[in-house]
Structures are given as structure tokens and as C-alpha cells.
C-alpha positions as CSV (number, residue, x, y, z in Angstrom):
1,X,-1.2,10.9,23.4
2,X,1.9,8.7,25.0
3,X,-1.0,6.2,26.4
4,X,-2.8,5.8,23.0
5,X,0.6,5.0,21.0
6,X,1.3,2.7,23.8
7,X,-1.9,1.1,23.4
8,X,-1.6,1.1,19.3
9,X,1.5,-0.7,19.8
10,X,0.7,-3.3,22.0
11,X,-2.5,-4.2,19.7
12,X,0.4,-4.5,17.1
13,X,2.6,-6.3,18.8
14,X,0.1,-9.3,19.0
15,X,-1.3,-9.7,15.9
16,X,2.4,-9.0,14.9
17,X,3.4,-11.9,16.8
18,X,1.1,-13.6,15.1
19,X,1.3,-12.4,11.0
20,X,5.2,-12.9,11.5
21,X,5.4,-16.0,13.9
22,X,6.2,-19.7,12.3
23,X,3.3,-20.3,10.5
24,X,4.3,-17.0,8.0
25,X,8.2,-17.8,8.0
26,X,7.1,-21.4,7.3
27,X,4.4,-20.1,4.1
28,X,7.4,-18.0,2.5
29,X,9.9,-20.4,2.9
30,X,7.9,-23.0,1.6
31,X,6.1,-21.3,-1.3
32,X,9.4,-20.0,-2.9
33,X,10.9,-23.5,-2.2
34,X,7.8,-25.1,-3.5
35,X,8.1,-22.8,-7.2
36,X,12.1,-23.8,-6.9
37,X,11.6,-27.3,-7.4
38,X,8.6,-27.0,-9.8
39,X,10.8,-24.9,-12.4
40,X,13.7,-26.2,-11.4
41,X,15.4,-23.6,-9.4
42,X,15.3,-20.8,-12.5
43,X,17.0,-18.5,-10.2
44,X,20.1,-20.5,-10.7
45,X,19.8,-22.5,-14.0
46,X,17.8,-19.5,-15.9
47,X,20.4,-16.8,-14.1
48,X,22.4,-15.8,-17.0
49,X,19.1,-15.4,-19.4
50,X,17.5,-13.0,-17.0
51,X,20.4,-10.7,-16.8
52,X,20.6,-11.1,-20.4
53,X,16.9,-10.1,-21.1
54,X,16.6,-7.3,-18.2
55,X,19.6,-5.3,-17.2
56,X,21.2,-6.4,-20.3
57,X,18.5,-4.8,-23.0
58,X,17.8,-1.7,-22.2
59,X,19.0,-0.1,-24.9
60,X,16.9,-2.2,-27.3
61,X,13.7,-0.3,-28.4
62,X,11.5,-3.9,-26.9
63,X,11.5,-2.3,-23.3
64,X,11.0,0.7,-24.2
65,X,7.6,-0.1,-26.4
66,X,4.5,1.2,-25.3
67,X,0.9,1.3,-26.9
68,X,-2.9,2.9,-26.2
69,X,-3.2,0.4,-23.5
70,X,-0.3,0.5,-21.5
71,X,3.0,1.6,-20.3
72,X,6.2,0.8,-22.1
73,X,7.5,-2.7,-19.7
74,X,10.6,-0.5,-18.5
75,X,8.1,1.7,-17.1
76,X,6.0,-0.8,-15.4
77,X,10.0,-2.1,-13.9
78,X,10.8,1.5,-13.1
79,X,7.4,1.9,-11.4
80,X,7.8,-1.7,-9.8
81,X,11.3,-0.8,-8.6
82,X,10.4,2.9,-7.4
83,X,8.2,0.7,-4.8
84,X,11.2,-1.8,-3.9
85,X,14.0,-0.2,-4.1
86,X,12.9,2.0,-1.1
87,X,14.1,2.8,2.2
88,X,14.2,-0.6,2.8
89,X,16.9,-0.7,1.1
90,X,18.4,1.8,3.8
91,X,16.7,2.0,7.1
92,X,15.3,-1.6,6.7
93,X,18.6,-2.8,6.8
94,X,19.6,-1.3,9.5
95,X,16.9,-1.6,11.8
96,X,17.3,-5.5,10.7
97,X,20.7,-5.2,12.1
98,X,19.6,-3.4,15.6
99,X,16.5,-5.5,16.2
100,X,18.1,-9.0,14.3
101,X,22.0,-8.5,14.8
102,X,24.1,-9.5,11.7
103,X,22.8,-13.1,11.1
104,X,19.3,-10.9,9.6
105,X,21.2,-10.1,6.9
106,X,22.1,-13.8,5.7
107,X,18.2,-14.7,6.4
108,X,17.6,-11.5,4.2
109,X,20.1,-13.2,1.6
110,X,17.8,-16.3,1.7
111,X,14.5,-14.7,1.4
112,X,15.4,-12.9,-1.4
113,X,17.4,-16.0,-3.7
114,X,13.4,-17.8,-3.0
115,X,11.8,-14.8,-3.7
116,X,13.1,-14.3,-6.9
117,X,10.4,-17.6,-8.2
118,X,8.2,-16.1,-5.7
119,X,8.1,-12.3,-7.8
120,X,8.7,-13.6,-11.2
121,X,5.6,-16.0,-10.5
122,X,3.1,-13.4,-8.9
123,X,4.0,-11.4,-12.1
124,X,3.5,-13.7,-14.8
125,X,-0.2,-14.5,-12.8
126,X,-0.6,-11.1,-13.0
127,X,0.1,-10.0,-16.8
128,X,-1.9,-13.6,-17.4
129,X,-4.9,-12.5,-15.6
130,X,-5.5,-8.9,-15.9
131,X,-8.6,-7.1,-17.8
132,X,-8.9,-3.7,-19.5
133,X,-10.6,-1.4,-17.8
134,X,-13.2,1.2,-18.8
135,X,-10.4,3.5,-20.2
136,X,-8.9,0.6,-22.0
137,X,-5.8,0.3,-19.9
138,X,-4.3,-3.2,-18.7
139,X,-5.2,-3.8,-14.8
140,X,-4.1,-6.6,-12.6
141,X,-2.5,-8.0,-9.7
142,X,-3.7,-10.6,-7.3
143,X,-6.9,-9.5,-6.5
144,X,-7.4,-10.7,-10.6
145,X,-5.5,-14.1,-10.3
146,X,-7.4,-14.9,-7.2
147,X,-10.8,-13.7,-8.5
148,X,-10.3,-15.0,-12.2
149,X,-8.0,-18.0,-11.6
150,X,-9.1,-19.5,-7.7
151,X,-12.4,-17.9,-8.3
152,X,-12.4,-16.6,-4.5
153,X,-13.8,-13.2,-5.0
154,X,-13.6,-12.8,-0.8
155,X,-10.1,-13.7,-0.6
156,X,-9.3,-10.7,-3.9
157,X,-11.7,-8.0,-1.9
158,X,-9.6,-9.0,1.4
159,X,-6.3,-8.9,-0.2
160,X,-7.5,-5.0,-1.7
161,X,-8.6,-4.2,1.4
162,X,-5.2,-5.3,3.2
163,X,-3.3,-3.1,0.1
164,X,-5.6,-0.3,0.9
165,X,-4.0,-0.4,4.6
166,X,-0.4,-1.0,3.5
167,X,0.1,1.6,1.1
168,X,-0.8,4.3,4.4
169,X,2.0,2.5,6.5
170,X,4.9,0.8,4.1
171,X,4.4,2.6,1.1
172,X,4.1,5.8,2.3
173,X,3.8,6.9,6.4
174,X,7.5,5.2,6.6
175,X,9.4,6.6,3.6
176,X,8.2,10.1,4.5
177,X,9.4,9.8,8.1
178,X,12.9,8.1,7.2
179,X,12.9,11.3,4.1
180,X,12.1,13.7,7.6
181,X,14.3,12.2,9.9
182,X,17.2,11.9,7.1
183,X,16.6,15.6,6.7
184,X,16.8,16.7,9.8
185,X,20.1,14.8,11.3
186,X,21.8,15.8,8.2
187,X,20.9,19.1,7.0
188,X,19.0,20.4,10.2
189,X,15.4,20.6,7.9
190,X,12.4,21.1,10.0
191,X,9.8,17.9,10.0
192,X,7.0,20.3,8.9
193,X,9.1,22.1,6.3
194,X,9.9,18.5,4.9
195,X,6.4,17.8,4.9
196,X,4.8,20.8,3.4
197,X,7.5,20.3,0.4
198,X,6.9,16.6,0.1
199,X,3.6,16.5,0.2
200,X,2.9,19.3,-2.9
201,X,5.4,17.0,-5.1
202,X,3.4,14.0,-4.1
203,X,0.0,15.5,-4.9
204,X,0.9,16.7,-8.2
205,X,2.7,13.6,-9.4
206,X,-0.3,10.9,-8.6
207,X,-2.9,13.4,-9.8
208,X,-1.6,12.6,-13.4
209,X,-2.3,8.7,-12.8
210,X,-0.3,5.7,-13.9
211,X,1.4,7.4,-16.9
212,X,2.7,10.5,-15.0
213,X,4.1,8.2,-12.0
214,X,5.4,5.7,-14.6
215,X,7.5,8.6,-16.7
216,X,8.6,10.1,-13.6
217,X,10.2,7.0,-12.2
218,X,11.5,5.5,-15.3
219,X,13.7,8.6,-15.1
220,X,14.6,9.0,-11.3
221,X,14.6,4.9,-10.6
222,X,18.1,4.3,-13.0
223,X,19.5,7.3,-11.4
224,X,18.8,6.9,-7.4
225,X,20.2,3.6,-8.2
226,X,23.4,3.5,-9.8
227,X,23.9,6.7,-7.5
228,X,23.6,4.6,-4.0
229,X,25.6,1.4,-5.5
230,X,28.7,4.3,-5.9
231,X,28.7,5.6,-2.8
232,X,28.8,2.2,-1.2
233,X,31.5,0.9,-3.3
234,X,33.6,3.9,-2.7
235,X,32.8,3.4,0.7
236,X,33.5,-0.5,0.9
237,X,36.9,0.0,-0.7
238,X,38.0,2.2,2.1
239,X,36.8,-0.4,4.9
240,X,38.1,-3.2,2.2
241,X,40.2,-5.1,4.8
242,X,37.4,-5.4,7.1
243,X,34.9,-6.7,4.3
244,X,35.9,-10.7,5.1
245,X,35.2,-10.6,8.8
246,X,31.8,-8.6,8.3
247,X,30.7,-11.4,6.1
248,X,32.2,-13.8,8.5
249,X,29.7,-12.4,11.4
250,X,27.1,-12.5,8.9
251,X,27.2,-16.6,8.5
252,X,28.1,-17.4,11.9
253,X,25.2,-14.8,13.6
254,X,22.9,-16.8,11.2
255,X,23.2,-19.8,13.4
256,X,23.8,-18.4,16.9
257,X,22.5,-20.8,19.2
258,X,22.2,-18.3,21.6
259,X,18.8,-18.5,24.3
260,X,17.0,-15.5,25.4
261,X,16.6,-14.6,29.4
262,X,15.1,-17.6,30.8
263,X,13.9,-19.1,27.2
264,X,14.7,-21.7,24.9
265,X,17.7,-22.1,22.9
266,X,17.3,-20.7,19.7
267,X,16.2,-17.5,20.5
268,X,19.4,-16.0,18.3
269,X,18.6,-18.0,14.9
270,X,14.4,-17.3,15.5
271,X,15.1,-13.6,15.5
272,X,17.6,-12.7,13.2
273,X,15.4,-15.3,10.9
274,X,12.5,-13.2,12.0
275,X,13.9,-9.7,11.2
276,X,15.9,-11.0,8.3
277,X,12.5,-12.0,6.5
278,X,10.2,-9.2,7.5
279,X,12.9,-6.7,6.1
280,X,13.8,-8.5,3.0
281,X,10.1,-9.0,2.1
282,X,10.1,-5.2,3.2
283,X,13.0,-4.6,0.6
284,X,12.0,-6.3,-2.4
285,X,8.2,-7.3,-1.8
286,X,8.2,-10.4,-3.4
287,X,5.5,-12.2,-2.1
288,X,3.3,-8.9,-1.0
289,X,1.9,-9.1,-4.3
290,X,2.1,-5.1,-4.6
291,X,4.6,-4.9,-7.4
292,X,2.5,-7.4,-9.6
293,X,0.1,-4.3,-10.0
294,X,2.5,-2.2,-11.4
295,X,3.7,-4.7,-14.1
296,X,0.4,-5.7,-15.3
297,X,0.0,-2.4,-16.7
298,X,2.9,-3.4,-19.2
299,X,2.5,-3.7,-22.8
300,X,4.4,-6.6,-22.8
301,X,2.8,-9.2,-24.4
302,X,4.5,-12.9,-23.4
303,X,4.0,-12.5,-19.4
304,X,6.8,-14.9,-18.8
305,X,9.1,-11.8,-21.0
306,X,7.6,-9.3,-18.2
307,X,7.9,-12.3,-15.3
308,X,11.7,-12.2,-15.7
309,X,12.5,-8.7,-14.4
310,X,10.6,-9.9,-11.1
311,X,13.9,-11.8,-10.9
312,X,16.1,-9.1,-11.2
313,X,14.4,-6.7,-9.4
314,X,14.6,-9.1,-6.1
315,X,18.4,-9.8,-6.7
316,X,19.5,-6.1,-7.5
317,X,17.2,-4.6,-4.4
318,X,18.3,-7.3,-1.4
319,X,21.4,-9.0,-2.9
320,X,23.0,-5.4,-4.1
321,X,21.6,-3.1,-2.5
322,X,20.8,-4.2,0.9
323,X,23.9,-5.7,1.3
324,X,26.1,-2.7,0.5
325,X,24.3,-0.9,3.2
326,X,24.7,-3.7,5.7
327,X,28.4,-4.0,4.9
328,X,28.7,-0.8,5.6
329,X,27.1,-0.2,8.9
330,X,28.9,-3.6,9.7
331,X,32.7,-2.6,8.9
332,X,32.6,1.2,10.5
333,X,31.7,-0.4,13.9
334,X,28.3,1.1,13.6
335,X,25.9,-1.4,15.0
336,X,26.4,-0.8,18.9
337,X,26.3,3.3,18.0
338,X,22.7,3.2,19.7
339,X,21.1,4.7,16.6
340,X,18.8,2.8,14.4
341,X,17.1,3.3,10.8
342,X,18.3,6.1,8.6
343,X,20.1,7.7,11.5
344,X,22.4,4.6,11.5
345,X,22.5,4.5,7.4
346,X,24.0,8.3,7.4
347,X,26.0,7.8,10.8
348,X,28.1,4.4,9.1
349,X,28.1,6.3,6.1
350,X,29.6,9.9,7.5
351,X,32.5,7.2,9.1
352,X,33.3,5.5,5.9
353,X,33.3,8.9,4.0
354,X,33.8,11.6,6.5
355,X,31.5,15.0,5.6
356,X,30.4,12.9,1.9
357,X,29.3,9.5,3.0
358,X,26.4,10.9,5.4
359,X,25.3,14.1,2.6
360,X,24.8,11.2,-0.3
361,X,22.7,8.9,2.2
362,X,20.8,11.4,3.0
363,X,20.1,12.2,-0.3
364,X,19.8,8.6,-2.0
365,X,17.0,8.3,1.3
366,X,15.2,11.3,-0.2
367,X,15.1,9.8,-3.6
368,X,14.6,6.3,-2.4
369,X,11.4,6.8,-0.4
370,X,9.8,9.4,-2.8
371,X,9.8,6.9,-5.2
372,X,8.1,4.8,-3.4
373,X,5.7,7.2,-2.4
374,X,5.2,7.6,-5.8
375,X,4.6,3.4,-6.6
376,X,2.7,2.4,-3.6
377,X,0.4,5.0,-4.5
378,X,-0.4,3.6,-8.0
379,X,-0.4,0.4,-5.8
380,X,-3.9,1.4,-3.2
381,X,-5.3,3.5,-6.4
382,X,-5.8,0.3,-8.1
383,X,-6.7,-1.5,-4.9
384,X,-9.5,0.9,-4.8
385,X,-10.5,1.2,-8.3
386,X,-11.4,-3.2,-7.6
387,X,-12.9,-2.5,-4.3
388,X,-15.5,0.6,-5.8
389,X,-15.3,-0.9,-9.5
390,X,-13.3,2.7,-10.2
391,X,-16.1,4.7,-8.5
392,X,-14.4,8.6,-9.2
393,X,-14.9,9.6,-5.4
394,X,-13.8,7.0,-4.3
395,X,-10.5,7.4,-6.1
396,X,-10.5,11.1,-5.7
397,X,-11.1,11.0,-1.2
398,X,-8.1,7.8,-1.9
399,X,-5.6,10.2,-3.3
400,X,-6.5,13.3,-0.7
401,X,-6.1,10.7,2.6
402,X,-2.8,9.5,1.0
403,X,-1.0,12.6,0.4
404,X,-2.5,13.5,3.7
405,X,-0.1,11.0,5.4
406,X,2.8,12.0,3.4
407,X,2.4,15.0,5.4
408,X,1.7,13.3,8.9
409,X,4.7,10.5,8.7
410,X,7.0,13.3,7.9
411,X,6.1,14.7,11.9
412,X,6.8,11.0,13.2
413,X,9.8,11.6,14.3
414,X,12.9,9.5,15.1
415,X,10.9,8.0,18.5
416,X,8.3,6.5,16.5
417,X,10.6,4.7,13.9
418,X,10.5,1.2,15.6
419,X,6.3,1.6,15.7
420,X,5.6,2.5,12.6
421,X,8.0,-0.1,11.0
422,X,6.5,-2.9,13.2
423,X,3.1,-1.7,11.8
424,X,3.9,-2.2,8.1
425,X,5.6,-5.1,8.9
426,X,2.4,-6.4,10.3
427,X,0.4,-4.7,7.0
428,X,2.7,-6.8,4.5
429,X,2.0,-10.0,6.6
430,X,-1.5,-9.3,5.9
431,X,-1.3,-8.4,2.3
432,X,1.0,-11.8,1.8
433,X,-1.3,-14.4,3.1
434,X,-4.0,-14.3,0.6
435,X,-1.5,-13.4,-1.9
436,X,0.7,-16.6,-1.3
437,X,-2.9,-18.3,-1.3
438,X,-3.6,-17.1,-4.8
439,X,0.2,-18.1,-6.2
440,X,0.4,-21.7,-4.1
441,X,-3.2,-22.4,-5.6
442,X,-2.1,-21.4,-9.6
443,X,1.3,-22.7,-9.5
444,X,0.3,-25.1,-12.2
445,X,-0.2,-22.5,-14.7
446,X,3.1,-20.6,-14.1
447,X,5.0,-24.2,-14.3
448,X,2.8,-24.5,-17.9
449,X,3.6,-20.8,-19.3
450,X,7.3,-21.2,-17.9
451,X,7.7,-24.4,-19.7
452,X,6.0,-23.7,-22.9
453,X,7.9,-20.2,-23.3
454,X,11.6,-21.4,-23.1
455,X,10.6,-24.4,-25.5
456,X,9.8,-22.1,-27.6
457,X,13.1,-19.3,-27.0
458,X,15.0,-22.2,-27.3
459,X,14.3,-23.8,-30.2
């Protein structure tokens, strides 16, 4: 068994090397930079309005507005969100830290302040683009834009197939090992016990479709949320005098000029730059075109209305979030402890809050992760539904493979974290190409709809 992982991970490895070498930093680097200048950099100038229009409506009846056709836009967020704000958010962060040192967490910072136009842009394609299908319902995501809008059927079909594949590995194989492993260093839960228990909730959840996944997570997503910020911030304020330095090794690990063995000098900026994007692409997707598929079943209307949470679900998932965690592994001392992924999460957090810090890690990691179970499954459902033009089998032998690997990444174990996280980084690399392709290629029209909607708003 040993020699076949071995040989899964050196296949990875080089087509890793590969999906995540200059030529992919260089496409998300320049596409969200490319959409900044375009719009003129609405992440900044537009800041206030989307905080205004997201976070800051909720309790008006407009997000909460659903009809025959779809689901109410919170839902589709909530859905959206139950896919981001996963264990990325947790045991990315910290294997970004182990495998990129602190100066991943500033290249994090930048991925996400360019993915913001990136999201909102792949989502207002999306909501532009998408068809009713046979049931009447609103379907969409990239493999519409490219299809409808580049007209490059081959380049949709291979960007279903590529979600197909993801939603196995990053949406679901990883979150049910960093649930398992979670379990298990904390509360001493058997892998298969975790497994059995996840994989029943799972089942019975996607069996009910886009609606039941959508009403689930519009209830659990506001909660996991606000419940992981508080921890950290109780935890921060403890470690408050050490807060300035930790963001001081942020910036200057960002920049270390540092060369590897017998390489060229570099090395330190190329990998935390490395790590820093494949996690925060792993944290708030932007550019993966997977949450895109979840919004377009909104019953917004305007897409540019729907576009705009894309921004704040980018800033609130890698700007909050992730950067409460890192702070926290950063100012316990946690780094060097020789643990990585949730192991290190619950570890910083147990030091900051001795016997509370690791027991509400644990559990925001349980809550976390099933929630993305829960979205990335909507995610390869639709993926399939385009690739079999929503052939019932097909569906039906989709959703029995995919609650089968809930049960098969909860028995991954702690040894395997580092390959199966290399292998959904490599899956997301592959999902993003086509899907950067598709936005790159229609940028035109989201500079249009952008343009003629706050002409009109502000008028």
C-alpha cells in the first residue's frame, strides 16, 4: 500500500509542479489585476457599497426573497460560503504556515484583495449566463459562460470534468479527514466512528438537492462563523502584546531573500508566494469557478446585486478568517511545534485558551468542513447534470461515490494530510485554468453590466 501512495504522490508532485509553477501564479495575479484596472479597483473604491449591500442587509426581506425558480440570494451566499469558509480557513492556514513560513500568509492577503474582482466577476458571468433546467430551476456556472459566452463547448465539458475530480478531493476527501483527525486529537473519536456518523448526515442532506443543502447552510453558515471569529478574538486579546511582531514577520517573511540548498536566491519569496496562493485560492475559491454554481441558482435578478457578495465572501473568508487563525498559531509560538493542519489549529488554540481554545477548534473544524461537504456537493451534482444533460443515474451513482468518500477521507489519517492537500491543490489548478479562460475572454461584458448598474444606483 506504502509503494502505491508513494507512487500517487510522485505523479502529483509533477503535474503539481506544473498546475502551481509561474505560469498559474502569473494567470491569477494577472487576471485579478487585469479586472482591477478595468473597473477601477471596486475592491477599494466600491468597498463601502458592498458592505453596505451584503453584510449590511440582511435583515431586509431582498435577501431573503425566493421564487419557483430558485433559492432566496442569502441561500445561494450561505451555500457559496458553506464551500469557502471551510477548513481552509483552519488547517489551510496552517499547513500554509509549515510548508510556506509566515510570509504565505501576506501572499494569502494579496490573493484574496485580487480575488475579490476575480469572484464578484465569475459570478455576475454566471447569474448572466445561466438557463433553466427541465425542472425550471436557474443553473449556471462556467461551464455556461464558456459554452454560451466563448462558445468553447470543449473547454465547459473539461472544466465539468475537472469539478467532477475536485469535489472528491477539496470539497470533500479533505474536510472529512481534518473533521477525523480534529476528532480524534481532541476528544479521542475513532476515524471509523467519525465516518460512519458523517457519512449518514451527508447522505441524507444532498439527497434532498439544492433546496435542502441551501436551508441547511443558510442556518449553520451565520453561526460556524460568528462562532470561530469569537474564539479568535478572545484568543488574540490574550496574546495582544505579541500581535505587532506576528504581523511584523508576516511582511518581512514575504520578502525573504533567502536561497534553498544549492539553488537560486529566491527560494524564500517563490514559496511562501507558492503556498500563500494555493491556500488562499483553497480558502475562498475565487477563481476556481465552484462557488459561481451555487449563486446562479439565486433569484436575484440584477447579477451585478448577486456579483457583490463574491466580494465579501473573499474578504470575510481570507482577510478575517484566515488571518485570525494565522495570528494565532503565530503569537503562541506554534509554528516550530512539528504539527501541521488541524493538529496545529487546536494545538495554538489549546495555548491561547488552555482546556477551551482547542474544544471550540475542534468543533468550529466539525462545522466548517461539513459545510463544505455539504456545498461542494451541490458543486459536482451540477457538474454532472452538464456532462449527462441531468441523466437520473448518472446523478444518482454521483451522489453514492461522493458520500462514499466522506467515509474513506475520514480513515486518512494525520500521515496522509500533506498528500491529500497537495492533491486538491493540484485539482483546483485544474478547475482554474479554463475557468480564468472563460472570465479573461468575457471581461468586456462584466466591465459593461458593472458600468451600466452603478449608473443606474447612482443616479
Amino acid at each position: 500500500m506504502s509503494h502505491i501512495m508513494d507512487l500517487v504522490s510522485q505523479i502529483n508532485a509533477q503535474i503539481n509542479s506544473i498546475v502551481w509553477g509561474p505560469i498559474m501564479l502569473t494567470l491569477l495575479i494577472g487576471t485579478g489585476l487585469l479586472l482591477s484596472i478595468r473597473m477601477g479597483f471596486p475592491q477599494f473604491t466600491r468597498f463601502a457599497y458592498v458592505m453596505k449591500n451584503t453584510i449590511g442587509s440582511l435583515f431586509s426581506g431582498k435577501q431573503h426573497h425566493k421564487d419557483a425558480s430558485g433559492v432566496s440570494p442569502f441561500q445561494a451566499v450561505a451555500t457559496a460560503m458553506a464551500g469557502t469558509i471551510g477548513t481552509g480557513s483552519i488547517t489551510g492556514v496552517a499547513t500554509a504556515l509549515v510548508s510556506g513560513g509566515p510570509g504565505a500568509i501576506f501572499w494569502m492577503w494579496i490573493s484574496a484583495l485580487l480575488g475579490m474582482v476575480t469572484k464578484y466577476s465569475e459570478i455576475v458571468l454566471s447569474l448572466h449566463f445561466r438557463e433553466k433546467n427541465a425542472d425550471g430551476q436557474w443553473v449556471g456556472g462556467p461551464m455556461y459562460y464558456i459554452q454560451n459566452g466563448l462558445g468553447f463547448k470543449w473547454l465547459a465539458v473539461l472544466f465539468a470534468f475537472f469539478v467532477c475530480i475536485a469535489c472528491l478531493g477539496t470539497g470533500n476527501a479533505t474536510q472529512s479527514n481534518s473533521i477525523s483527525v480534529a476528532l480524534q486529537s481532541t476528544l479521542h473519536i475513532q476515524p471509523w466512528i467519525t465516518g460512519v456518523v458523517l457519512t449518514l448526515l451527508v447522505g441524507a442532506v444532498i439527497l434532498g438537492g439544492i433546496r435542502r443543502i441551501a436551508a441547511v447552510n443558510e442556518k449553520l453558515v451565520p453561526f460556524m462563523a460568528m462562532f470561530y471569529v469569537l474564539i479568535a478574538i478572545v484568543a488574540l486579546l490574550l496574546n495582544i502584546a505579541k500581535v505587532p511582531a506576528a504581523f511584523a514577520l508576516i511582511f518581512e517573511e514575504a520578502f525573504n531573500f533567502r536561497a534553498a540548498a544549492g539553488g537560486a536566491t529566491g527560494y524564500g519569496i517563490m514559496l511562501a508566494m507558492r503556498y500563500g496562493f494555493a491556500r488562499g485560492v483553497f480558502s475562498n475559491e475565487a477563481g476556481l469557478g465552484s462557488a459561481p454554481i451555487a449563486h446562479a441558482a439565486s433569484s436575484a435578478k440584477n447579477p451585478v446585486d448577486q456579483g457583490i457578495w463574491g466580494m465579501f465572501e473573499v474578504f470575510f473568508t481570507t482577510i478575517i478568517v484566515c488571518t485570525c487563525t494565522a495570528l494565532v498559531i503565530i503569537t503562541t509560538g506554534s509554528v516550530d511545534s512539528g504539527l501541521s493542519g488541524s493538529a496545529l489549529s487546536i494545538y495554538a488554540y489549546n495555548r491561547a485558551v488552555p482546556g477551551i481554545g482547542g474544544v471550540g477548534v475542534t468543533l468550529a473544524t466539525v462545522l466548517f468542513a461539513t459545510s463544505t461537504i455539504l456545498g461542494w456537493a451541490y458543486y459536482g451534482e451540477k457538474a454532472i447534470e452538464y456532462l449527462f444533460h441531468k441523466n437520473r443515474t448518472a446523478v444518482l451513482a454521483y451522489r453514492a461515490l461522493y458520500t462514499a468518500v466522506v467515509f474513506v477521507g475520514a480513515f486518512g489519517g494525520a500521515e496522509n494530510l500533506e498528500l491529500i492537500w497537495s492533491i486538491s491543490d493540484t485539482t483546483n489548478g485544474l478547475m482554474a485554468i479554463p475557468n480564468l479562460i472563460g472570465i479573461i475572454g468575457l471581461s468586456g461584458i462584466v466591465v459593461k453590466l458593472t458600468k451600466d448598474y452603478f449608473v443606474k444606483v447612482e443616479k
